[in-house]
C-alpha positions in Angstrom: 90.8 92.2 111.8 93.9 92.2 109.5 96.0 94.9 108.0 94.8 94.3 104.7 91.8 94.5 103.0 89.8 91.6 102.1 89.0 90.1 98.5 85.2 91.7 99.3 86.1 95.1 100.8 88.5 95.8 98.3 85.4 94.9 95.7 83.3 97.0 98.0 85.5 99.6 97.9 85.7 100.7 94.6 82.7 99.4 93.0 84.1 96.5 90.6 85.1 93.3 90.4 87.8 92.6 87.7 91.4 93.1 89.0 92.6 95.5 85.9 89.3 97.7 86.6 89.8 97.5 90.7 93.3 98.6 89.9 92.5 101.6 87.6 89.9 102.8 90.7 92.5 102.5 93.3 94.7 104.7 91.3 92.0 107.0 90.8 91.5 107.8 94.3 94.9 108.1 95.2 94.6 104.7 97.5 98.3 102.8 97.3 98.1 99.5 96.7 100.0 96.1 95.5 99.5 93.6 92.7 101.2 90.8 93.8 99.7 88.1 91.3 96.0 87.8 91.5 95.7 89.4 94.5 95.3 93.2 95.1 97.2 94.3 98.5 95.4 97.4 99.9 96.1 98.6 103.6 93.4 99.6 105.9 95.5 102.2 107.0 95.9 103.6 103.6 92.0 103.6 102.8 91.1 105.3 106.5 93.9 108.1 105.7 92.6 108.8 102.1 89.0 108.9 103.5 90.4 111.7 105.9 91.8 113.5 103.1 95.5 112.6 103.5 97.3 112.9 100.3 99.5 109.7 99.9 102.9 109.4 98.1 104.8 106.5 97.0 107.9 106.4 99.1 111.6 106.7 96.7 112.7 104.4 99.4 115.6 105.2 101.8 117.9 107.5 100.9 121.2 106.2 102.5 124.0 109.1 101.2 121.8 111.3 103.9 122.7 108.4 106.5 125.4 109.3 108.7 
């Protein structure tokens, strides 16, 4: 099984099939997610956290003045 979500479950998922609409839906229920061209990039890890109730955040990125 991969990381990602497949074409289908990503369909399955949120109910719809055109890419602006799958987008919007994601969004919606807080699920992260990449557009990378045609393809929507959704990780399974994500989707399972969310579905527990885990509130995700889009990382800043690293932070490296705190680096020492």
């Amino acid at each position: 099984m991969s990381e990602f979500l497949s074409t289908a479950e990503v369909r399955e998922l949120v109910g719809c099939v055109g890419r602006d609409a799958q987008c919007a839906k994601l969004t919606h229920l807080g699920v992260p997610f990449i557009r990378d061209g045609a393809r929507i990039v959704v990780s399974r890890e994500h989707v399972r956290q969310r579905i527990l109730g885990v509130e995700l955040r889009a990382s800043a990125g690293v932070r490296l003045e705190l680096v020492k």
